[in-house]
C-alpha positions in Angstrom: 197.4 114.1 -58.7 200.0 115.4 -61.1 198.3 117.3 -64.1 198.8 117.0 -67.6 197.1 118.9 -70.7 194.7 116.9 -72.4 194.8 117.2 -76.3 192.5 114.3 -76.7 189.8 116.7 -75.4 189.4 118.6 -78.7 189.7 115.2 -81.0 186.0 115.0 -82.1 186.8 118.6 -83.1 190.2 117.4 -85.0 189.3 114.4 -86.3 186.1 116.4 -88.4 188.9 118.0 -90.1 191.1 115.2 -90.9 191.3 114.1 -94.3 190.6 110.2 -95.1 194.2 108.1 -94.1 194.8 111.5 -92.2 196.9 111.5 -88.5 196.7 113.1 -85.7 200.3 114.1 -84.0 200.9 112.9 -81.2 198.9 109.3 -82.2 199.6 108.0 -79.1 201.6 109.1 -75.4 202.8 106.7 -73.1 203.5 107.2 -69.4 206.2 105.4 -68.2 207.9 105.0 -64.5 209.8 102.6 -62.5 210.4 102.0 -58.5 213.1 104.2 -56.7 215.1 104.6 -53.5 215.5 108.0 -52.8 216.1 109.5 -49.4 216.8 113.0 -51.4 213.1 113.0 -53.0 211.7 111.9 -48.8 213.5 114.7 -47.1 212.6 117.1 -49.4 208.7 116.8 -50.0 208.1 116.5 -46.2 209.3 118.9 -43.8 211.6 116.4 -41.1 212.4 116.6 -37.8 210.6 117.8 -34.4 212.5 120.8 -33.7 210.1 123.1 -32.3 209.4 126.9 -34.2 207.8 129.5 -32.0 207.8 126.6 -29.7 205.5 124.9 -31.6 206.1 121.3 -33.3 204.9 122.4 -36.3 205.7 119.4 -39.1 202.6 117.0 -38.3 200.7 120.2 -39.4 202.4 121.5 -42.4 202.7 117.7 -43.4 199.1 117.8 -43.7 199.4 119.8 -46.6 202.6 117.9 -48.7 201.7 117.6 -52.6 202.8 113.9 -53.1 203.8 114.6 -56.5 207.4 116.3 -57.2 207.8 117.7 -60.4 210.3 119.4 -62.5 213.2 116.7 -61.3 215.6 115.2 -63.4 216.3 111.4 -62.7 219.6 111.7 -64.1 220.8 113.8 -61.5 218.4 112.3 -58.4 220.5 110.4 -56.3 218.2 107.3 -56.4 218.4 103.7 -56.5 216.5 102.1 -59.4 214.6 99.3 -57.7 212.7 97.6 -60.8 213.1 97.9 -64.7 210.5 101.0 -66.6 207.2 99.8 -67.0 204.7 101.2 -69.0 201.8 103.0 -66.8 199.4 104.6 -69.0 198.8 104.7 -72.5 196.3 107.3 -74.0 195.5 106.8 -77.8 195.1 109.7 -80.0 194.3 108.2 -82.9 191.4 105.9 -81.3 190.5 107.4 -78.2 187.8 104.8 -77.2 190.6 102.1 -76.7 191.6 104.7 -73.5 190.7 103.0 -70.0 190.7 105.6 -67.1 192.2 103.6 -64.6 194.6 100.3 -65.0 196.6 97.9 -62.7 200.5 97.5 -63.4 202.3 94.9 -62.2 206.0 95.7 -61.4 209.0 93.3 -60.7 211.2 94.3 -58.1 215.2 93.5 -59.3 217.0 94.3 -56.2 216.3 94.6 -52.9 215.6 98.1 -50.9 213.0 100.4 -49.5 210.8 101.7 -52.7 210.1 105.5 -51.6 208.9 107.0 -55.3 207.6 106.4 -58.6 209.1 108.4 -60.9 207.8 108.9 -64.5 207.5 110.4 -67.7 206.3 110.5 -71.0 207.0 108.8 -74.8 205.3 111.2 -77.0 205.0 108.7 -79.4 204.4 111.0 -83.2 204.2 107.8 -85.1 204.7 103.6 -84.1 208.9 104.7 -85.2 209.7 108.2 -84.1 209.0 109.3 -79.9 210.1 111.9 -78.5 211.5 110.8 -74.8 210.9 113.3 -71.9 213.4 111.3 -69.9 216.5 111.7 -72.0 219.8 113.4 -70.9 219.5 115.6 -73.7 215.9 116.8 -73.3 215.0 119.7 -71.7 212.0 118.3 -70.4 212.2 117.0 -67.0 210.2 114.2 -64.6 208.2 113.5 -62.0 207.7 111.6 -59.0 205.0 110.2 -56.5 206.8 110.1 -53.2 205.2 107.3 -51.0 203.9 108.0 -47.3 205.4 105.5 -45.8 208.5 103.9 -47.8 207.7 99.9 -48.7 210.8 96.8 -48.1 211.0 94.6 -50.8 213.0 91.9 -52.2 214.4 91.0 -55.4 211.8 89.0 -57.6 208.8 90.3 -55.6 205.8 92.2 -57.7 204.7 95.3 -56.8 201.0 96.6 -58.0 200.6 100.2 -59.3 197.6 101.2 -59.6 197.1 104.2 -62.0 194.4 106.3 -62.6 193.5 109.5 -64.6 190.6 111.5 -65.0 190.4 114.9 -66.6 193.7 116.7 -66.3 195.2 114.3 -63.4 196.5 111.1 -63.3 197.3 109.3 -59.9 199.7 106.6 -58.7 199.3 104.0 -55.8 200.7 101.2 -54.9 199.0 98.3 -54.0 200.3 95.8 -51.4 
């Protein structure tokens, strides 16, 4: 579960305030990610190997206890291999929070052929339906994050993957389906 602060919490609270045509800033955020190869992002949120410590193979233990979400990364550094195209994940409305679902199905095309080992993603802070700010950008000092998988999936080119995406309170999840 990666967290994320939940504005749309205090919008009965807003909205009483707005005046009539009034907006609320963000209206809307999207969540976007796409499939990766990256042996960098695997080796580093697992401890590898079976060299003993103390004499003790300790990884199976400590592996127990992996967070399967990496944050603070930026994918334009991440020696990765872009397996599919961004898709959009999530949306959460602002403006009209009833249209919000808690839990969707993505479909995802794979484009070239590899071992899909993360999802990375990131947000569109979308302020209006013309100007987003893009937390994914070269020149943003925002960075990403990524679901590294368990167990890294083969694909092919032209299969679909399905993500299946889910938040509830502060969290948001990431499976994939196979």
């Amino acid at each position: 579960m990666y967290g994320i602060k939940r504005p749309y919490n205090y919008l009965p609270f807003f909205r009483c305030l707005l005046q009539s045509g009034g907006k609320i800033f963000p209206q809307y955020i999207l969540m976007l990610g796409m499939l990766v190869e990256s042996q960098t992002l695997v080796e580093e949120s697992a401890v590898q190997g079976t060299e003993h410590t103390l004499g003790l193979n300790i990884a199976p233990f400590i592996n127990q206890f992996q967070v399967p979400i990496r944050v603070f990364l930026d994918l334009s550094s991440l020696p990765c291999v872009p397996l599919s195209q961004p898709v959009e994940l999530l949306r959460l409305d602002l403006m009209t929070p009833y249209l919000n679902t808690s839990s969707r199905e993505v479909k995802v095309r794979i484009c070239r052929s590899g071992r899909v080992t993360a999802v990375p993603f990131w947000f569109h802070l979308c302020l209006d339906d013309e100007v987003r700010l893009d937390t994914s950008g070269e020149a943003s000092h925002w960075k990403q994050a990524a679901v590294v998988l368990d167990t890294p999936i083969q694909v092919q080119a032209g299969e679909e993957l399905v993500l299946s995406v889910q938040h509830h309170k502060s969290n948001v999840s990431i499976t994939v389906k196979q």
